[in-house]
N, C-alpha and C positions, 0 to 999 in steps of 0.2 A: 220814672220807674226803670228807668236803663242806666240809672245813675251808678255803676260800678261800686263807687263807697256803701249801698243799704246793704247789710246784714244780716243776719236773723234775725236779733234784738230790733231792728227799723222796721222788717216788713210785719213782725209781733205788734211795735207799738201804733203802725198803718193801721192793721184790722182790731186793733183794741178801740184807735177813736173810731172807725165806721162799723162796727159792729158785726163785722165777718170775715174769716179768713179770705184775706186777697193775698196772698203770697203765693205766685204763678209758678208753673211748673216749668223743669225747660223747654218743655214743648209745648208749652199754652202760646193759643196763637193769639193773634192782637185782637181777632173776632170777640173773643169772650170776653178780654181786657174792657174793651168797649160796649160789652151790656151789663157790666156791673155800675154802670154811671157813675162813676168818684170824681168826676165832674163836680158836685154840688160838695165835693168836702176835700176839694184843690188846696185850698189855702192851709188845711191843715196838714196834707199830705207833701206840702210845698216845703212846708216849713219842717217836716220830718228830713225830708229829702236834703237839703240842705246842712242839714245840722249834720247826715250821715256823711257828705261830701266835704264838711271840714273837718267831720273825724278822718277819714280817709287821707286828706292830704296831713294830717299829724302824724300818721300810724307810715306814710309811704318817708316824711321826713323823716322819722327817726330808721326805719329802715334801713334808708339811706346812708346815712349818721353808721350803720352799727358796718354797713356793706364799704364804707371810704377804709376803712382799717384792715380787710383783705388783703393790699396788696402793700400796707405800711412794714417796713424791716428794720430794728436797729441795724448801724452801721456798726460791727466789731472791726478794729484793726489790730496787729499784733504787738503785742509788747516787748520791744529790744528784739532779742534773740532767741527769745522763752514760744512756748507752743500757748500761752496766756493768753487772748485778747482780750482786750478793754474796751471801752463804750467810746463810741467818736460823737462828734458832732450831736445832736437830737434838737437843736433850734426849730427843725420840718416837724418833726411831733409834737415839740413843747406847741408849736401854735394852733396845728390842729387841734391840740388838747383843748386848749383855751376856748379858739373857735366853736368847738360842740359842747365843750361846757356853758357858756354863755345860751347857744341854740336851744340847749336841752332846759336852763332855767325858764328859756321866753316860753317855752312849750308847755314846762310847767302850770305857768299862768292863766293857761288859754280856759276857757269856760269851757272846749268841748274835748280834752282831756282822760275825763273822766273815766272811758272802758279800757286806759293805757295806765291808770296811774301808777299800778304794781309796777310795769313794764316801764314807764319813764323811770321812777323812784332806782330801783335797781341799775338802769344804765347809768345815773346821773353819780351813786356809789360809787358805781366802776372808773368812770374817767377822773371822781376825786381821787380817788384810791390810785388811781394810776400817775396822775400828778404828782401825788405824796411821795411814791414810790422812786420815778427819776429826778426829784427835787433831792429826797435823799441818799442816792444813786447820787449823784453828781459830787454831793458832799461829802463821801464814802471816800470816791475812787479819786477825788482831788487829793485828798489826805495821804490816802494809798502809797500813792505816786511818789511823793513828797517822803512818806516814812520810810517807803520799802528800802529805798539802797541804804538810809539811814541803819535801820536796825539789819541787815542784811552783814552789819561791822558783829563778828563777834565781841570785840570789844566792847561794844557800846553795849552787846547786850548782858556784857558781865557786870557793865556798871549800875545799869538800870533794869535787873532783874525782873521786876514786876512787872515795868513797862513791855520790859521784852516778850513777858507771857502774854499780857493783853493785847500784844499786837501779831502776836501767834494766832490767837484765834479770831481777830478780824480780820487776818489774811488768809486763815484757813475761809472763813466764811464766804468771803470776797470772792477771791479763787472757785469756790463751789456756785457761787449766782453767775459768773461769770462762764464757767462750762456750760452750766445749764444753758444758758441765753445763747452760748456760743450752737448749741444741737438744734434750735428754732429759733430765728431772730426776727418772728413774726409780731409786731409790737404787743398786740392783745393775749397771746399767748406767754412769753414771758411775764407780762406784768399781771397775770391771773397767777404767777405759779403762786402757790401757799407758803404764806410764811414768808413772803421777802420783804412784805412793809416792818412787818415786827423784828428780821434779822439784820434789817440794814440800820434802820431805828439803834438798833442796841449797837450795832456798830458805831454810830457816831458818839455814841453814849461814854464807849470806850475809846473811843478815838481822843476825847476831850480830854481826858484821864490821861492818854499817854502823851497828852501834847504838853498840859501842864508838868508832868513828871518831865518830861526830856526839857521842856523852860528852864526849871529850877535846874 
């Protein structure tokens, strides 16, 4: 009964199998605890108890899990001479990624899950969504890099017109995820912002386009 994990839902399903409310008050003293005799219906009281103490250590795991991302930051460093920074390194997140992606499926799994599933379901969203996101972040800003000084030639962008437009607005876009992240480089916070899975997406969409136009 001191098992930290029981709940309301645990000490409800207690007095549902013994047939009366035993869900003690904070001041009920252990005198009274001991003339309700639940002695004689231990095992099934056990077996409650238990079951509350491995939801418990699922509900403090994931906790955990959502509390490790506090103090995570992308690293921005500046680009050339421009007030721009761009994304560095993220090897430390991509594995913590991975690491609670994996944890959050084993947890999926478990048989006592069940009063979290809404709550696992949605984080397990989150850190895909988050993976998608610097997966394609990374294939954006490699391009970026690569095109910028290229079309930066007004030449080049009188030759290839089109291309020059579609890379207008992937480096407006670019540029605009890039300030943003720069004002909070809290990882969970930038990769919540709205709209970056689907902007960076169309980015590469157009990045393809312009890579084949400038080939030819």
């Amino acid at each position: 009964m001191c098992n930290p994990g029981i709940k309301t839902r645990h000490w409800e399903l207690m007095s549902e199998r013994i047939g009366f409310d035993m869900a003690p008050k904070p001041n009920t003293p252990l005198s009274e605890i001991l003339k309700l005799k639940l002695e004689r219906h231990l095992d099934d009281l056990t077996h409650i108890s238990n079951q509350a103490r491995k939801e418990y250590a699922l509900e403090k795991a994931l906790t955990r899990m959502k509390k490790d991302w506090d103090t995570v930051d992308f690293v921005l460093v500046p680009y050339r001479d421009s007030n721009l920074k761009i994304l560095s390194s993220v090897d430390d997140i991509q594995m913590l990624l991975d690491d609670h992606i994996v944890k959050t499926h084993t947890m999926k799994g478990s048989p006592f899950i069940e009063p979290f599933v809404d709550e696992i379901a949605s984080w397990e969203n989150a850190l895909q969504k988050a993976r998608d996101i610097i997966e394609s972040w990374l294939v954006v800003q490699s391009a970026w890099l690569y095109l910028e000084p290229i079309f930066g030639s007004e030449d080049i962008r009188n030759q290839i017109p089109v291309q020059g437009k579609l890379f207008t607005q992937v480096d407006t876009d670019y540029k605009e995820i890039m300030t943003r992240a720069a004002k909070n480089t809290k990882a969970m916070v930038v990769l919540s912002e709205q709209g970056m899975l689907k902007k960076l997406q169309s980015s590469e969409s157009l990045l393809e386009n312009i890579q084949n136009g400038l080939n030819e």
